[in-house]
SETIRO-980913 format. One line per 5 residues: number of its first residue (from 0); their letters; for each residue z, y, x of C-alpha. Coordinates in nm, 4 decimals, padded with zeros to 6 digits. Each point is the difference from the previous one (the first is absolute). Last residue first. Layout:
BEGIN
NUM = A = Z:Y:X; ...
***
This chain:
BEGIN
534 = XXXXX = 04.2241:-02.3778:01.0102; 00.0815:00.2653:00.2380; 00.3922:00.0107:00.0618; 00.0915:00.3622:-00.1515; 00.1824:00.3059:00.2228
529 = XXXXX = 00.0739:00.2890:-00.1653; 00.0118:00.3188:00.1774; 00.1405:00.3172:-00.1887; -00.0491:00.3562:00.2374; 00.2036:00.3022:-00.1114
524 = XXXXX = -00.1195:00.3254:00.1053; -00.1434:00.2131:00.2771; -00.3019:00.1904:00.0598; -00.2530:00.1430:00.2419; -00.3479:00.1934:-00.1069
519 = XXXXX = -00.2906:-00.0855:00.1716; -00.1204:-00.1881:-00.3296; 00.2892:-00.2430:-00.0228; 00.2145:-00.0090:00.2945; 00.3254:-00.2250:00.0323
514 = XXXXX = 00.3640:00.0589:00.0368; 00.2518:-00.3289:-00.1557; 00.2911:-00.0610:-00.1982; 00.0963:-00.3338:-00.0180; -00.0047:-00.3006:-00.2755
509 = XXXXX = -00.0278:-00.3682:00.0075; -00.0892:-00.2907:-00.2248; -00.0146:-00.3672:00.0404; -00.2148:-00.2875:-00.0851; 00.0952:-00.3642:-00.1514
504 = XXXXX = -00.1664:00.1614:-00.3351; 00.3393:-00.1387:-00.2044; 00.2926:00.0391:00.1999; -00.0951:00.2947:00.2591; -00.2703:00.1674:-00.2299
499 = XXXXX = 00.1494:-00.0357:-00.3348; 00.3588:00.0687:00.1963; -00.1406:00.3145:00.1784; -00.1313:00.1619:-00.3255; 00.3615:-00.0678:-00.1995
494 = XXXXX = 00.1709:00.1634:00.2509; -00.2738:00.3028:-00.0304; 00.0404:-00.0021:-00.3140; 00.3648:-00.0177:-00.0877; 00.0992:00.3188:-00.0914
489 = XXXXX = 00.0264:-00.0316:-00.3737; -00.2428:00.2649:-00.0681; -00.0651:00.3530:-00.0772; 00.3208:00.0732:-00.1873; 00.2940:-00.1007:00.2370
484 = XXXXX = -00.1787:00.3504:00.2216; -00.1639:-00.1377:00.3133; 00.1004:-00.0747:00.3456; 00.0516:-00.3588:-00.0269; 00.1875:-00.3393:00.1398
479 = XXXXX = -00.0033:-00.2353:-00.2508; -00.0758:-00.2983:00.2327; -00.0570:00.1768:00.3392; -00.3386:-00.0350:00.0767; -00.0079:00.3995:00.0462
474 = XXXXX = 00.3025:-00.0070:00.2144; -00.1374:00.1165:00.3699; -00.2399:00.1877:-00.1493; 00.2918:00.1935:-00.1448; 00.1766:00.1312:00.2810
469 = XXXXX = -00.2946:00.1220:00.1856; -00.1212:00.1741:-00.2118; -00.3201:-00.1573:-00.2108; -00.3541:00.1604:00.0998; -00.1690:00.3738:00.0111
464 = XXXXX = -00.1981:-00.1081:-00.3558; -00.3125:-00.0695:00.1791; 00.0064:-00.3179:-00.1164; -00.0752:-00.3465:00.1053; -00.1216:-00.3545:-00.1327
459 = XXXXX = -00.0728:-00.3087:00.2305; -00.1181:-00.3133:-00.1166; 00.0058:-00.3100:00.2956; -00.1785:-00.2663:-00.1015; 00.1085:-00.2866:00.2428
454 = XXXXX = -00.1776:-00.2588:00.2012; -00.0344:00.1775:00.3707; 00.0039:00.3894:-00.1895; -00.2720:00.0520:-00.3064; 00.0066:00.3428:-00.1599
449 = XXXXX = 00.0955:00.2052:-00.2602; 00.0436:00.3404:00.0267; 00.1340:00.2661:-00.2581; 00.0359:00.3490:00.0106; 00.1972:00.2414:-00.2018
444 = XXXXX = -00.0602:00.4107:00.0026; 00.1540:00.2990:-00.1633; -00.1386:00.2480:00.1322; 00.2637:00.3034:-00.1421; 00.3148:-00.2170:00.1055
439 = XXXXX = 00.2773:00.1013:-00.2849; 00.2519:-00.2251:00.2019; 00.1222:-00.1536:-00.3349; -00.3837:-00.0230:-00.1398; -00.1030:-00.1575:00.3315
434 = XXXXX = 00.2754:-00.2410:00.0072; 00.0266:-00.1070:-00.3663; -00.3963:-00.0696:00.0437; 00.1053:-00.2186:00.3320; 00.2315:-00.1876:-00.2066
429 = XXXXX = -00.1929:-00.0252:-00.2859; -00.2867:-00.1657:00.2402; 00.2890:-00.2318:00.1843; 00.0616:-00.1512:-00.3603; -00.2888:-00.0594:-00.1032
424 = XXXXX = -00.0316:-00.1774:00.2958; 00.2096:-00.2392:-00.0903; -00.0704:-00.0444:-00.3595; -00.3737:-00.0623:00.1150; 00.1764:-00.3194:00.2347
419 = XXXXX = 00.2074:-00.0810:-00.2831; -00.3066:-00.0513:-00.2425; -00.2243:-00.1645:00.3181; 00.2808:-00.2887:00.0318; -00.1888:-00.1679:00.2866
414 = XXXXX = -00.2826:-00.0850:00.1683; -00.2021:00.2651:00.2016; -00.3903:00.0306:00.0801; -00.0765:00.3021:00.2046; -00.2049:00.3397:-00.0918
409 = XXXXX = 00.0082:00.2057:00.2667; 00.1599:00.3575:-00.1286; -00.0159:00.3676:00.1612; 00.1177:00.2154:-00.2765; 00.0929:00.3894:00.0257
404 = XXXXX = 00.1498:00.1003:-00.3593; 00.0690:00.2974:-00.1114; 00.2840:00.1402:-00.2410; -00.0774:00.2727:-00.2017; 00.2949:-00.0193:-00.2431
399 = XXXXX = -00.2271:-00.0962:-00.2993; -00.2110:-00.2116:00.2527; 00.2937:-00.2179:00.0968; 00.0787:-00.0268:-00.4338; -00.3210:-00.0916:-00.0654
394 = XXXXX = -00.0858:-00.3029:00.2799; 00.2859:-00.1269:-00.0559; -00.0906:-00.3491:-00.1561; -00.3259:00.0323:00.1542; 00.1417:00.0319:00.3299
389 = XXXXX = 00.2356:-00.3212:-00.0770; -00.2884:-00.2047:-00.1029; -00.2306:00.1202:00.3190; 00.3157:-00.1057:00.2334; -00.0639:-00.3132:-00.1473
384 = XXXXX = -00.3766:-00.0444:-00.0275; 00.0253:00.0927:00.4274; 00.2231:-00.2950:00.0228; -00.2161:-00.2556:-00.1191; 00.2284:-00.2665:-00.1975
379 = XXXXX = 00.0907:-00.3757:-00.0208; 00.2369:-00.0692:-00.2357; 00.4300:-00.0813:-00.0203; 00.1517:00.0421:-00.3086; 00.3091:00.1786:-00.0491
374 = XXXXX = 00.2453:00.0543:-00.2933; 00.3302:00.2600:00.0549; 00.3463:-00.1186:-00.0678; 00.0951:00.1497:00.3390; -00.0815:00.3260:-00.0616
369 = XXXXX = 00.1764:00.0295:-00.2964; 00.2750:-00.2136:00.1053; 00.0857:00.2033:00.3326; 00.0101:00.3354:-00.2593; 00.2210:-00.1142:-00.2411
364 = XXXXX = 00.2473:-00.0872:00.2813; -00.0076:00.3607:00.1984; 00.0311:00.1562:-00.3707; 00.3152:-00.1923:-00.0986; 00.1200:00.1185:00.3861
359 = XXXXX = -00.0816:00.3690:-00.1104; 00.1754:-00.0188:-00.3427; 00.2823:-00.1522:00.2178; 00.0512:00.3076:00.2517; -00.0570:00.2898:-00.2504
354 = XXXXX = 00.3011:-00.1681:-00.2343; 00.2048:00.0129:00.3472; -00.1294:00.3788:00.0878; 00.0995:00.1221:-00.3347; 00.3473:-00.1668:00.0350
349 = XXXXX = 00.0776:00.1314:00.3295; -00.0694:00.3890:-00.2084; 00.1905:-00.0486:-00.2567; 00.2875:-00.1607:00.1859; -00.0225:00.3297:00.2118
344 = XXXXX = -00.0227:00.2332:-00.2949; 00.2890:-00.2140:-00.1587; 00.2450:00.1182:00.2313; 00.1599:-00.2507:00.2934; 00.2052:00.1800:00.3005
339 = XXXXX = 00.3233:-00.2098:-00.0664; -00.0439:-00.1756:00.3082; 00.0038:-00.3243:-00.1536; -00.2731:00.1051:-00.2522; -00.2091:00.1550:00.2487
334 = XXXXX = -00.0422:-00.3157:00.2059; -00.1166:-00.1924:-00.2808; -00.2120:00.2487:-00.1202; -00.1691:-00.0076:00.4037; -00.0287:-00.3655:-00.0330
329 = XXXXX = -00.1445:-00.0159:-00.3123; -00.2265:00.2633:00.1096; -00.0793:-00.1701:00.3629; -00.0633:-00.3896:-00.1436; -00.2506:00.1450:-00.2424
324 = XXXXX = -00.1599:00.1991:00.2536; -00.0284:-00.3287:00.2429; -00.1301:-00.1873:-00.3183; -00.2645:00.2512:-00.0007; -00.0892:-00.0097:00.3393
319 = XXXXX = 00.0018:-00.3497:00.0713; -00.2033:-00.0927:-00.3195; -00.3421:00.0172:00.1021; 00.0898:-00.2188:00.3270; 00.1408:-00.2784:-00.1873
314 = XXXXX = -00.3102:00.0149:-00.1875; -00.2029:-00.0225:00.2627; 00.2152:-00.2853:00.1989; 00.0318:-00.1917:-00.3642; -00.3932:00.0177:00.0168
309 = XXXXX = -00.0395:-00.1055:00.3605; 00.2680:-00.2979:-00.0510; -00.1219:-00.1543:-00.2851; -00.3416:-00.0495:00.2166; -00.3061:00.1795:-00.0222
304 = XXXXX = -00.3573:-00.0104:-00.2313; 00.0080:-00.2693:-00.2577; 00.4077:-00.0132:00.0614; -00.0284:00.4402:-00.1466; -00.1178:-00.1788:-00.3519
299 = XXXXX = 00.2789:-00.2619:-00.0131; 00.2424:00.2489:00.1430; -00.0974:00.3004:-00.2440; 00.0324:-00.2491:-00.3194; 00.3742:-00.0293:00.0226
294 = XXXXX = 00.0438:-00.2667:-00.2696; 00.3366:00.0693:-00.2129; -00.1741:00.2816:-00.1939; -00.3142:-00.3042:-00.0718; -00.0375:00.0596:-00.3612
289 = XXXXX = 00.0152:00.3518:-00.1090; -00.0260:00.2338:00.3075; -00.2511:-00.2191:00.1666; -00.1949:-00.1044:-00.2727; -00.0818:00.3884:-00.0698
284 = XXXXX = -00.1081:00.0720:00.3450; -00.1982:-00.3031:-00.0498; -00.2096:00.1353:-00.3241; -00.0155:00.3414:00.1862; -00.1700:-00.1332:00.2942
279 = XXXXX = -00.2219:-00.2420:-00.1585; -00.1077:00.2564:-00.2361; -00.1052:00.2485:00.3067; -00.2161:-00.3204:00.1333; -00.1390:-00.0559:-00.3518
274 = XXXXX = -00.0738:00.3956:-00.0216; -00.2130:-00.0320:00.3381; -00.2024:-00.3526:-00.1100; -00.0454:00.1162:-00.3757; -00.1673:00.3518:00.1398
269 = XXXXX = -00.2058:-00.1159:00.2561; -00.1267:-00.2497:-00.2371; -00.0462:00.2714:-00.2381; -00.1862:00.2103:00.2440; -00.2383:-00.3245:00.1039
264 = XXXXX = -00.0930:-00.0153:-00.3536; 00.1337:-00.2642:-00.2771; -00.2523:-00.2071:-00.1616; -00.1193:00.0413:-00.3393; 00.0606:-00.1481:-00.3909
259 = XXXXX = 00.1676:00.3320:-00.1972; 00.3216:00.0678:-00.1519; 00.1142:-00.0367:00.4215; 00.3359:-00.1208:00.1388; 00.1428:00.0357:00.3197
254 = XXXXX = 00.2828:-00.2082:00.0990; 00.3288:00.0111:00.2377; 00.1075:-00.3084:00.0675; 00.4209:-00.1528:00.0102; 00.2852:-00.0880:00.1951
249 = XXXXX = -00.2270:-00.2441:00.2137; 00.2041:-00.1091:00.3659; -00.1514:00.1703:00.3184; 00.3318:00.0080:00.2097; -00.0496:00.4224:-00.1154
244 = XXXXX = -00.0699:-00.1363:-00.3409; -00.3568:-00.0014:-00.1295; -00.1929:00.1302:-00.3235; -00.3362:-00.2164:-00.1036; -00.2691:00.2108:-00.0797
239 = XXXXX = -00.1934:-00.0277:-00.3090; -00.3228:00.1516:-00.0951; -00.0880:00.0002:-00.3256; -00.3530:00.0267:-00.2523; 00.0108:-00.0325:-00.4573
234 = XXXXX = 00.3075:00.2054:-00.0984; 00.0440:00.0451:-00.3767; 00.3661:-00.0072:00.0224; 00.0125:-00.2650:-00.3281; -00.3327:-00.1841:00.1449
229 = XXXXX = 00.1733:-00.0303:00.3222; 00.3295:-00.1998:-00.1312; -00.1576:-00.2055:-00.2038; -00.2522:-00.0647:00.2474; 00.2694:-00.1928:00.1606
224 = XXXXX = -00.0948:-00.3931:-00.0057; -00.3805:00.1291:00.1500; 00.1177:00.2712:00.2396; -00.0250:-00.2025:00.3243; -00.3009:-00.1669:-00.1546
219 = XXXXX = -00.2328:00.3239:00.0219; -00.2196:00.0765:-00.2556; 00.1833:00.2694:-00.2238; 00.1637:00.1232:00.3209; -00.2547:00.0900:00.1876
214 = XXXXX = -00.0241:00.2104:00.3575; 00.3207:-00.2514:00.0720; 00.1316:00.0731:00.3457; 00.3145:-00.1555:00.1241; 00.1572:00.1242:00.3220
209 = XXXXX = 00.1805:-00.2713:00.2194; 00.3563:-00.1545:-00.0368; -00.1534:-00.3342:-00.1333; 00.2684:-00.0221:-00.2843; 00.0812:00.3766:-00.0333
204 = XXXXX = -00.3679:00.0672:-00.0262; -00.0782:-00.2748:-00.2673; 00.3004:00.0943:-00.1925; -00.1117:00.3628:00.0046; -00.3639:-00.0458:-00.0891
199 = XXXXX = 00.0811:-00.2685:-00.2833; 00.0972:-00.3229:00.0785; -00.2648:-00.1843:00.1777; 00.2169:-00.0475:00.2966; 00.3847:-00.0435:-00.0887
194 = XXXXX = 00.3163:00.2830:-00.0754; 00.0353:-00.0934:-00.3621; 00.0191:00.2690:-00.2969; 00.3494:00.0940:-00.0773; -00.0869:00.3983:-00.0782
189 = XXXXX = -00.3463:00.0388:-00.0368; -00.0419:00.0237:-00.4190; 00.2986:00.2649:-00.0277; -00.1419:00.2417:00.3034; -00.3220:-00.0583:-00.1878
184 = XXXXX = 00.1074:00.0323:-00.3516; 00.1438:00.3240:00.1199; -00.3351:00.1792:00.0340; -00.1112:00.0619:00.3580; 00.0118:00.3607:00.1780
179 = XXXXX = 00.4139:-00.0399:00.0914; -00.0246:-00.3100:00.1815; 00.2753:-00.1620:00.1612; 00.0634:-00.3240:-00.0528; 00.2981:-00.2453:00.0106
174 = XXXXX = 00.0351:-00.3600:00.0760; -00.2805:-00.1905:00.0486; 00.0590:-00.3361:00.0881; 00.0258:-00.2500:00.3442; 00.1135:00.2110:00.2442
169 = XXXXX = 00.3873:-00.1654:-00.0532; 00.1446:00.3102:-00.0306; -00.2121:00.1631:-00.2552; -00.3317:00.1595:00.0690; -00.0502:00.3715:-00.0361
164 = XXXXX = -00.3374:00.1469:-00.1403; -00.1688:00.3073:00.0639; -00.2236:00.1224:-00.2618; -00.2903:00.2787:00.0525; -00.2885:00.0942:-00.2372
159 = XXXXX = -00.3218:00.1809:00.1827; -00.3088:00.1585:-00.1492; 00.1819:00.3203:00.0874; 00.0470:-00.0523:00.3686; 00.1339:00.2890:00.1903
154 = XXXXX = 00.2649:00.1003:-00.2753; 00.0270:-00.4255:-00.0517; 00.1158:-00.0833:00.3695; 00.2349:00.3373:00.0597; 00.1886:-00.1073:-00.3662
149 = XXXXX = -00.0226:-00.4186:00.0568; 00.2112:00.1318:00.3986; 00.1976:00.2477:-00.2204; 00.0840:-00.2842:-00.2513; 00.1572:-00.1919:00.3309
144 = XXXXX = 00.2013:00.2471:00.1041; 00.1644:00.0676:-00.3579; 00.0542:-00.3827:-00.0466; 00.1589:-00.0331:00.3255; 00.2960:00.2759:-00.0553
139 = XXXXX = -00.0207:00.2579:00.2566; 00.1450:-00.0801:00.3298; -00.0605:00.3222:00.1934; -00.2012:-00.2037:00.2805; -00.2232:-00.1582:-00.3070
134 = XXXXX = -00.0717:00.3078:-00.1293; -00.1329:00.1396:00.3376; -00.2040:-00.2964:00.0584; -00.1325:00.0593:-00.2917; -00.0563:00.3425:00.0513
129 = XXXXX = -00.1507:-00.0637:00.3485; -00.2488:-00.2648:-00.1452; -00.1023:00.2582:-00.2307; -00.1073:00.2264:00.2771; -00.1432:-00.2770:00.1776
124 = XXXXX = -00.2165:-00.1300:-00.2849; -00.0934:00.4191:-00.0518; -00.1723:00.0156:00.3728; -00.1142:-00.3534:-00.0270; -00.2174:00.0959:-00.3485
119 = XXXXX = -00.0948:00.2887:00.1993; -00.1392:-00.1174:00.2890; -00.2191:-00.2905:-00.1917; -00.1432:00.2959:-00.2035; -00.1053:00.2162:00.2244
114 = XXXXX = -00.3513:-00.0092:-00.0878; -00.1825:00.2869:00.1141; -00.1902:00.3191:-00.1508; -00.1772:00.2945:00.1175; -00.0549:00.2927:-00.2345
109 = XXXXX = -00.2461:00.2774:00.0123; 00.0593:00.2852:-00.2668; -00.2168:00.2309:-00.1468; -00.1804:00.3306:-00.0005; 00.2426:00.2274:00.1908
104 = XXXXX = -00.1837:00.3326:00.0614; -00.0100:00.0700:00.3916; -00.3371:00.1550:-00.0555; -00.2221:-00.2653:00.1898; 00.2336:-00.2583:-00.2683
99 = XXXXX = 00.2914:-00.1188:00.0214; 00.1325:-00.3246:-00.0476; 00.4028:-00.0577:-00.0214; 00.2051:-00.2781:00.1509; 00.1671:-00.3329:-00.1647
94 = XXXXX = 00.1047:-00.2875:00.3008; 00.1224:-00.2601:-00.2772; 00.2555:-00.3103:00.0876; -00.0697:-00.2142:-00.2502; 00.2576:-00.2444:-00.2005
89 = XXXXX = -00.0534:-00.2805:-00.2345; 00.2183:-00.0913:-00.2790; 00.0511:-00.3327:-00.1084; -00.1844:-00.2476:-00.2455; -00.0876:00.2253:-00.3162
84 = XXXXX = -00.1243:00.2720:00.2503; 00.1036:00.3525:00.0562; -00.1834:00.1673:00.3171; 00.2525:00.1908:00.2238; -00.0363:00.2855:00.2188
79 = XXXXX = 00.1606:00.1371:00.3120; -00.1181:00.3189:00.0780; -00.1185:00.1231:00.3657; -00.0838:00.3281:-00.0463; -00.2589:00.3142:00.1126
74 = XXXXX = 00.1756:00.3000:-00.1575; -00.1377:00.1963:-00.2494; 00.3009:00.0611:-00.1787; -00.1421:00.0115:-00.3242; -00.3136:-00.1997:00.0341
69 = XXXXX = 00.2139:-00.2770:00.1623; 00.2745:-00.0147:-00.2685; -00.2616:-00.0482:-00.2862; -00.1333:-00.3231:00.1761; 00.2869:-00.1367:00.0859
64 = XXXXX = 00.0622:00.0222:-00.3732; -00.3239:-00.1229:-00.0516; 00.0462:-00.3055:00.1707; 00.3156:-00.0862:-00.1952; -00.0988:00.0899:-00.3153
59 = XXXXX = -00.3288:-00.2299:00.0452; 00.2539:-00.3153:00.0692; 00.1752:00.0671:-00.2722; -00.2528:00.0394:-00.2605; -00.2226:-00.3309:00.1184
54 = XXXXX = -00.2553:00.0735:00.2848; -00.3939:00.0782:-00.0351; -00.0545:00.2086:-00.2955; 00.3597:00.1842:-00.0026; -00.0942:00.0849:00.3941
49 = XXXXX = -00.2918:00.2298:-00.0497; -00.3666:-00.1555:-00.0294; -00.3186:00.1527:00.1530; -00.0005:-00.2740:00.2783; 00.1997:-00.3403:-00.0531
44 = XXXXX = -00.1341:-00.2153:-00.2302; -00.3624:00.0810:00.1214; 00.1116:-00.0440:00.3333; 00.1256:-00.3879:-00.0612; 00.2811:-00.1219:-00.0190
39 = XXXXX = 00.2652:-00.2729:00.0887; 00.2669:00.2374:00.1347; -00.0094:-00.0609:00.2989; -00.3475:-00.0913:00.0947; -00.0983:00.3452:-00.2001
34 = XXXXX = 00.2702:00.2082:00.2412; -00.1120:-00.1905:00.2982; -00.3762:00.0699:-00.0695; 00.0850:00.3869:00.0299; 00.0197:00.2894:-00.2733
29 = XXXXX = -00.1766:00.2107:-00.1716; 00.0193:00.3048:-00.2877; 00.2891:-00.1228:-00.1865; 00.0837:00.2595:-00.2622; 00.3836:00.1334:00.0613
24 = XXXXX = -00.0709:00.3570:-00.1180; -00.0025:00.1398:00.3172; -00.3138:-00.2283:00.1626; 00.0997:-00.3676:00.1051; -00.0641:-00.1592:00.3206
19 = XXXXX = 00.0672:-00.3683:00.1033; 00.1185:-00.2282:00.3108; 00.2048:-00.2575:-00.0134; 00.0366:-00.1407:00.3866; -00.1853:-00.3077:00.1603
14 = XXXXX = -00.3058:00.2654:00.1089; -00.3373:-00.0857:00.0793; -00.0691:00.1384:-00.3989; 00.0663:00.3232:00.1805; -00.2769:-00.0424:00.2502
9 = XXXXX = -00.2583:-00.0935:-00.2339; 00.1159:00.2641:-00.2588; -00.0624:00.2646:00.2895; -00.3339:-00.1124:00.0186; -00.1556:-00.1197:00.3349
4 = XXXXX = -00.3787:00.0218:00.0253; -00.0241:00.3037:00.2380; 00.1569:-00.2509:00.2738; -00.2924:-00.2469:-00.0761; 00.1192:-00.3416:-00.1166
***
């Protein structure tokens, strides 16, 4: 093709992004063979219409609306759209910047579009994984925690009805179900029903502890004895996921039901493996305090990782102080009283400290079991998909505070607990953030190298956050040891980072402050260096 041959359409339709043009009263005038591949149409569907004739209502009252706030301010702006379907919501991140013409008079609006979709959905998973995780922490009552989890699944999926069901003691009936979008004939109809393969979604699941997926129900044999039950909650598709224990026993599934015959997506599947995890969690938090009090739970779980002896050492170690302050105000009121010095200020004031004391060592214990009832599964992973997980997961909130990133990643095969690993460094990113917003550095700048050392992956991430003093690097893997406010965290993260990467990665984890040069310019801040066996 001659040079003088090339359109501009021809190189635009080259391009992977959304691209289209509409004039200032929303008509269509073109757009780019990405935009008709991706929404399934064709040009004359698209040009010389307005949003209302393309998209459903709510979709076109979100792009105008962008729309409308772009010819006012005039502003070139990234906007983050959404597109309302039946099956989920799909998000676009939207480039929107004025046309003018010879005259500098606007005459429309170019747009650029791309499918974030997949970032999003994991942005607002881990947000609601927090709140669980949250509401489990603060021991709310089970049955509220676990219609939040059916709440967050059926606001993001409206074609979706939730139960979770409880076995009994001997894991071999249904016991109790939760299920607050399904008639009551169901929750009546499902309780008793036998624990065995080809009973049911839920008995089948519990029995072969795997995921059961049943696009039919009307033809499927599972469902054949039962139908009684369907036909009454008019659901026709499931997906049922069996519900372990933390020493992998079945207390129950979690299921997904459908008033329609289809398959579930890949999103729901995310969705009914992540909740089922957060159920398991709460559902054995809640066996523990009601059934097994006289069963210390912490040891078995901390005997998979250390001996009795290295977790009665840590918590012996968490409650020196405290039980040393105890000791010293009843002491001290003792010694006032026989001295004749004693006024009920002081005994006021010893008490305070003692009631301070034990809430403090009830908090030291009911942390250790949270993290220690925990459920892992070892996999093979890449690490460079990894760290790109946990920069998509904060991706927003780095760029909100203007946070830059300086990456310099080989990509090298681990295996592993990938979930703890990401929690991990997670953890060393909010750090650093805390850092750089606490030492109001103007560039704020994090950098992160991975690279291959004799048979290790070593990850490194630094700051330019003018490092840890001296007398805290020194007791940053401290269990409980912190420098924040009680209300931004329980203080155990970093602790908790060096046992998933001591005790369960078989790596380790160091920190020091350290000078370097980045773009002739020198710096210093705190450098993180995790050490991983390669797989």
């Amino acid at each position: 093709m001659k040079q003088k041959d090339i359109k501009p359409e021809d190189i635009i339709n080259l391009i992977d992004d959304l691209i289209f043009l509409k004039d200032l009263d929303g008509i269509y005038q073109n757009c780019n063979k990405a935009y008709l591949e991706y929404f399934n149409k064709n040009m004359n569907e698209i040009v010389g219409k307005n949003d209302f004739e393309i998209f459903n209502k709510k979709t076109a009252i979100n792009f105008i609306q962008s729309d409308n706030e772009l010819l006012k301010n005039k502003i070139t702006k990234t906007y983050d759209e959404r597109i309302y379907n039946k099956e989920e919501t799909i998000y676009l991140e939207t480039i929107k910047t004025i046309v003018y013409d010879k005259k500098n008079n606007p005459i429309g609006i170019l747009g650029i579009s791309r499918d974030i979709t997949i970032r999003k959905q994991y942005e607002i998973l881990y947000q609601e994984n927090q709140i669980i995780f949250e509401m489990i922490i603060k021991k709310e009552p089970l049955e509220e925690i676990l219609n939040t989890v059916i709440n967050f699944v059926e606001e993001k999926c409206p074609n979706v009805m939730c139960s979770i069901l409880f076995l009994n003691k001997d894991k071999k009936r249904i016991e109790k179900a939760i299920a607050p979008s399904l008639p009551n004939s169901y929750i009546k109809n499902i309780k008793g029903i036998k624990i065995a393969a080809g009973v049911a979604a839920s008995g089948t699941a519990a029995f072969l502890k795997k995921r059961v997926i049943i696009e039919n129900i009307n033809t499927h044999p599972y469902w054949q004895a039962y139908k009684y039950i369907t036909n009454e909650a008019g659901i026709k598709a499931c997906c049922s996921q069996p519900i372990f224990s933390s020493i992998d026993e079945i207390l129950g599934t979690f299921t997904f039901y459908y008033k329609k015959s289809k398959r579930p997506s890949s999103y729901e599947l995310r969705l009914i493996d992540s909740f089922s995890h957060l159920c398991s969690i709460a559902m054995q938090k809640d066996i523990d305090e009601k059934e097994f009090k006289e069963k210390n739970l912490l040891l078995i779980h901390q005997s998979k990782m250390a001996s009795l002896g290295e977790m009665l050492e840590n918590i012996a170690h968490q409650w020196r102080q405290p039980l040393s302050l105890i000791s010293t105000c009843a002491s001290a009121v003792k010694i006032q009283r026989e001295v004749g010095v004693l006024n009920e200020d002081l005994v006021d004031e010893a008490l305070d400290n003692i009631l301070n004391s034990t809430k403090y060592l009830t908090k030291t214990i009911d942390d250790f079991r949270s993290f220690f009832l925990k459920n892992r599964s070892k996999k093979d992973f890449f690490i460079k998909k990894t760290i790109e997980k946990v920069l998509n997961l904060t991706s927003a909130k780095f760029k909100n505070k203007e946070i830059n990133f300086i990456k310099d990643i080989e990509d090298l095969p681990i295996f592993g607990f990938e979930n703890e690993l990401l929690q991990v460094l997670i953890n060393i990113l909010n750090n650093a953030e805390d850092a750089l917003i606490l030492n109001d550095i103007k560039n704020k700048l994090i950098f992160i190298n991975v690279y291959k050392k004799n048979n290790d992956c070593i990850i490194e991430i630094k700051d330019n956050a003018n490092g840890i003093p001296q007398h805290i690097i020194e007791k940053v893997f401290e269990p409980y040891f912190t420098t924040k406010h009680k209300s931004q965290g329980t203080g155990i993260g970093l602790y908790m980072s060096q046992e998933i990467i001591s005790k369960h990665m078989y790596g380790k984890i160091e920190v020091k402050n350290t000078n370097f040069f980045f773009e002739n310019k020198q710096y210093y801040g705190a450098l993180f260096k995790i050490t991983l066996p390669l797989k």
